[in-house]
C-alpha positions, -999 to 999 in steps of 0.1 A, spaced: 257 500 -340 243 489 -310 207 499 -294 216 514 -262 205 541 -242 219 575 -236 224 585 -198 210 619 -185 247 620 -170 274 609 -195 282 626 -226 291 593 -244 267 565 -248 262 543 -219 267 505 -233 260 481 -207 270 448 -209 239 426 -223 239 456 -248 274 452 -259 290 435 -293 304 400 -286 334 419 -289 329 443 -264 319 423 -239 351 400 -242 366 429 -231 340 442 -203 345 405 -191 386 409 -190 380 441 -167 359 424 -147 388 389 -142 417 416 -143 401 441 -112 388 415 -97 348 430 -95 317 418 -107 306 442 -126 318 467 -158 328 499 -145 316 532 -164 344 542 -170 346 513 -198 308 518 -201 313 550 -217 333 539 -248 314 503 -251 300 519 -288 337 517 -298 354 483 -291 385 497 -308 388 526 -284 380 505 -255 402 477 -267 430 500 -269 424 517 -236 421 488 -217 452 467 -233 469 503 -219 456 506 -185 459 470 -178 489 468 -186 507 500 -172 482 495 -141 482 459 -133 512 444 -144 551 455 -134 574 450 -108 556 480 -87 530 473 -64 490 481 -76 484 500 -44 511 523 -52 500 528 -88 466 533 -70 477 558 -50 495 580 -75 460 582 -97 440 589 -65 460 617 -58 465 634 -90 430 629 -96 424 648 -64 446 673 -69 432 681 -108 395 677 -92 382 647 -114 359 632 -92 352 601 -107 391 588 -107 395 603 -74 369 588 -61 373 558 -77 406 550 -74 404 560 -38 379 535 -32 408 506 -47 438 520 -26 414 521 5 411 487 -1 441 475 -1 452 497 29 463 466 50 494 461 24 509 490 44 490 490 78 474 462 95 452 492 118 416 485 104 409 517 109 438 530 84 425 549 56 458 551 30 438 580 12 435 593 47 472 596 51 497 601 24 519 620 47 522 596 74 553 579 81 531 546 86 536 550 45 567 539 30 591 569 23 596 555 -16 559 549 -15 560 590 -5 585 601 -30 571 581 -59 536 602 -51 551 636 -50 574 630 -80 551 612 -105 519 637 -91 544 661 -106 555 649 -137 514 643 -148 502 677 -136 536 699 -145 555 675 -172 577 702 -181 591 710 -142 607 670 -143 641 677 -136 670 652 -131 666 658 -92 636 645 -95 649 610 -111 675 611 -84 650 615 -56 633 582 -71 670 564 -71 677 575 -33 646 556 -20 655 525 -35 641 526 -74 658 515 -103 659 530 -135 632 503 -151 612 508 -120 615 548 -128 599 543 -163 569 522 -147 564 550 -124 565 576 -153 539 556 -171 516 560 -147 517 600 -148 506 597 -187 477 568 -178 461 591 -151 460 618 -176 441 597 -199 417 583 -176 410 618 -164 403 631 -196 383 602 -207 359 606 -171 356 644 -176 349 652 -209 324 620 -207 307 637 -177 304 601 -161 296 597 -124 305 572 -97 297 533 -102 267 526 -76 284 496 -68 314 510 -59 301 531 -36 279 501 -23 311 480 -17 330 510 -1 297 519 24 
């Protein structure tokens, strides 16, 4: 086991990366390439003492997150606001920081805040649709209905386009259980970058 620290404000030990296993930081490192930052987020911090938890819930994020035919600031988007709407501060906040940052994929205004406005029609409607339906399926699973599919089909999705959506319903439910229950706050140099 590694010789880390505890943090006054996480739950889970705090493993940061000189205090990581060769193992774990092969992963920290693949975060790092993957979201393009330069440092380990604490969200992966928080389970560094386990590489085969964190292994596992990176190989899962990244790849329902950052690979697919739809587009990351979408994905983003969907997290940010169920995150919001289930009050988990650290994903909301977060997440919001990413789609914020890639709010010129939708409007060139520099002044456009995406978070700022998920009902505007400067959003694409599908973009829209794909928030209000997939928000639902991860906060009320069971009140999915077929109309709800069809909605997705009338703005343009197709049925493997559906099922990427769907995933991300069940990824922002793990990453806001994993933030919660871990009590872990905001990365300092996410809110440095987003200042």
């Amino acid at each position: 086991m590694q010789n880390s620290t505890f943090s006054n404000t996480t739950r889970f030990q705090i493993v940061n990366y000189n205090e990581a296993s060769s193992e774990v930081q092969e992963i920290y490192d693949d975060t790092k390439r993957t979201l393009q930052i330069p440092f380990v987020l604490n969200w992966f911090k928080c389970q560094g003492s386990n590489a085969t938890l964190l292994g596992g819930n990176w190989a899962k994020l990244k790849s329902t997150l950052m690979m697919g035919s739809i587009p990351n600031v979408l994905k983003q988007l969907i997290i940010y606001n169920v995150s919001k709407e289930r009050d988990c501060q650290y994903c909301a906040h977060a997440h919001g920081i990413f789609a914020d940052s890639m709010s010129a994929m939708i409007n060139d205004n520099p002044n456009f805040k995406v978070t700022e406005n998920l009902e505007s029609p400067l959003i694409p409607e599908s973009f829209r649709t794909a928030i209000k339906v997939v928000s639902k399926a991860a906060l009320q699973p069971d009140q999915i209905t077929d109309a709800d599919f069809e909605k997705l089909k009338d703005v343009g999705f197709d049925n493997l386009e559906i099922q990427e959506l769907m995933a991300q319903a069940d990824l922002v439910n793990m990453l806001n259980t994993l933030a919660d229950v871990s009590g872990i706050r905001i990365d300092n140099e996410l809110l440095e970058a987003h200042a």
